[in-house]
N, C-alpha and C positions, 0 to 999 in steps of 0.2 A: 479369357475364360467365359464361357456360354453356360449357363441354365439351359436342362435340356428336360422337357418330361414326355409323354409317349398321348396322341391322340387315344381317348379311349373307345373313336369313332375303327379305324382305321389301324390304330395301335402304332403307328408310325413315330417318328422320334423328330421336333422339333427344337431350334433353337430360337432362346426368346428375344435374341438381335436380330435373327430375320425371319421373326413374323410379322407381317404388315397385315393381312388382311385374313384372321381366320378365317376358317369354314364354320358357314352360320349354323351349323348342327352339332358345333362341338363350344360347350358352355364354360369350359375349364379356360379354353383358348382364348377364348373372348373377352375374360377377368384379367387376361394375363396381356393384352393391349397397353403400350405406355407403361409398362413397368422396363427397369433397368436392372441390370445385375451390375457391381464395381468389384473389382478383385480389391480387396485390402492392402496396404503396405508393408511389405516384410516387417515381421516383428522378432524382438528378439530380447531377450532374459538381461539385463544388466546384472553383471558382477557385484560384488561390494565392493572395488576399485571406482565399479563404473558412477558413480552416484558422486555427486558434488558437496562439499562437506555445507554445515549448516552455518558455515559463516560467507556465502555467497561466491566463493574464491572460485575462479574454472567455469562458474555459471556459463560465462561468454568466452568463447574459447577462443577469438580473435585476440580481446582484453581482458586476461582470466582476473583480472581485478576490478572491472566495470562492474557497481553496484555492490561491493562485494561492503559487509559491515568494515568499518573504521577508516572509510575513503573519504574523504570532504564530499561534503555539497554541491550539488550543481548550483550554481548559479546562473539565473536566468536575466540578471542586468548587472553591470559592474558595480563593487562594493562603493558606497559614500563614507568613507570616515572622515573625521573633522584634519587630521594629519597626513592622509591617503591611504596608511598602514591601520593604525589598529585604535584612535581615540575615537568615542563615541562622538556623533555629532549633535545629540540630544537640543544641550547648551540655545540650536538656534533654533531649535520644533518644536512644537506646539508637544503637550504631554498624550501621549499614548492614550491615559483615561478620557484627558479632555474627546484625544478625539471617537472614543469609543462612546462616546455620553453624544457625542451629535448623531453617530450614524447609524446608532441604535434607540435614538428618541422617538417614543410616539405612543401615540393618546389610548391604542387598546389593540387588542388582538391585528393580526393582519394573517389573512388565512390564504394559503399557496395558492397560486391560479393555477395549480395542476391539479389543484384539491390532495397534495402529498401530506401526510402525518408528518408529527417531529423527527419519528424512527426516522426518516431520508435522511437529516443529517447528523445523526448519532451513527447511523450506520457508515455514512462518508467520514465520520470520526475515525471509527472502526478498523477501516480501512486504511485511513490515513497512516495509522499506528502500526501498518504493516510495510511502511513504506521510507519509512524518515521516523528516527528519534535522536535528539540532540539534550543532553542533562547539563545542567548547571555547575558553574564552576565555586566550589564552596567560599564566600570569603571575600569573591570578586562582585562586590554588589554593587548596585546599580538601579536605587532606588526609583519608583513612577510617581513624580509631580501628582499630587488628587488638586482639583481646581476646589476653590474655597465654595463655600456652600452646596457639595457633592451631596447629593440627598441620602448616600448610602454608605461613604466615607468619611464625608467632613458636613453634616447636617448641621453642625454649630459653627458654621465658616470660619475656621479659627485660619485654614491656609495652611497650615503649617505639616497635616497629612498627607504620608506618602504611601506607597502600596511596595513589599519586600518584594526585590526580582533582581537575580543574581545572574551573570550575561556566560554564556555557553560554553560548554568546553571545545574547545580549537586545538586544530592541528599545530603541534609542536615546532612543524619545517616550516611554519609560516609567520608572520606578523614581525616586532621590532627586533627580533635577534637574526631576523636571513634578510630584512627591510623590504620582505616581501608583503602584501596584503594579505592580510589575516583572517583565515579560514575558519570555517566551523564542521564539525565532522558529523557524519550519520553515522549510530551506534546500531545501525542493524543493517539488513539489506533493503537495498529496495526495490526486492521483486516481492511479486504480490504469491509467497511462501507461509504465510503460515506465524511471520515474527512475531507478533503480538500475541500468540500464544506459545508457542515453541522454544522462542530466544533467535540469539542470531549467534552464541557461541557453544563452545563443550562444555561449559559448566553447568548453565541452564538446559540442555537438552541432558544430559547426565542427569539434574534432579529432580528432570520431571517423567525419567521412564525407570522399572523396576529392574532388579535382579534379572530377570529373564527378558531385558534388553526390550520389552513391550510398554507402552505410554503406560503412566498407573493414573489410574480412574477411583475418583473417591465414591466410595458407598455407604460412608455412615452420615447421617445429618439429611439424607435426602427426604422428600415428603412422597 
């Protein structure tokens, strides 16, 4: 497909793939040097079949269950449990806080050498939430060692300080009843959709759109 418009020297009808070198009398021409026209890609109306439901299923059509919410984790290095399967290995690691309290120690501000605000990673939070959620399993606790004299847990070193943290809920087909290693699952999808606001099931898209199948938007309390 050519763009085609008319000399208004000459009135003659050019196409804008083979104009190389207008006529220096005609000023329209001349603006129109090094422009390109692209034809678009066929477009076309999807059905309400056509649309992929909001718990990720079908996404990928190769693996209609790639990403889709309640699939396990990817994991990116093989699980360490203290048994292979499913005991924590805690028992021989240093505590979680301990190690949060070294690699976050320091005497005063430390400002990005990109000169970036905090928003960068509130908003990498953000994000993060749209990608990966995994809740807690009620009951299964799994308390965090506070090292004694923690200035904000245990100021009176007594030691004896722990921090509550209950350990994830896991895939059923995995751990000591199949003696497979023990999974942990994503409660949403992990395409970058919308999850953090929308949901990743029918329940939650259900209670957050009206009667007339439109999002509902609150309008009282606003300033």
């Amino acid at each position: 497909m050519a763009l085609r418009f008319s000399s208004r020297a000459r009135r003659r009808l050019f196409s804008l793939f083979s104009v190389q070198k207008p006529p220096a009398n005609d000023r329209r021409l001349r603006t129109a040097v090094g422009l390109s026209v692209e034809a678009l890609e066929p477009r076309c109306l999807l059905t309400a079949s056509g649309f992929s439901p909001i718990d990720g299923i079908r996404n990928n059509l190769t693996n209609t269950l790639l990403g889709s919410a309640g699939t396990d984790l990817k994991r990116m290095a093989s699980a360490v449990y203290a048994d292979g399967i499913s005991t924590p290995i805690e028992a021989t690691r240093p505590s979680a806080r301990l190690i949060s309290n070294v690699l976050s120690s320091q005497a005063g501000d430390i400002l990005d050498n990109r000169n970036l605000s905090a928003f960068i990673y509130a908003w990498g939070q953000f994000i993060d939430h749209d990608m990966d959620l995994t809740t807690t399993t009620p009951g299964n606790s799994l308390p965090i060692a506070v090292p004694a004299g923690d200035t904000s847990f245990d100021p009176t070193s007594t030691g004896t300080q722990t921090l509550p943290f209950n350990r994830s809920v896991t895939d059923p087909n995995s751990g000591p009843t199949t003696n497979t290693v023990l999974q942990q699952i994503n409660q949403i999808t992990s395409f970058l959709d919308g999850s953090m606001v929308y949901g990743s099931d029918s329940t939650r898209a259900l209670a957050l759109r009206s009667k007339r199948s439109t999002i509902r938007v609150l309008t009282s309390g606003l300033a």
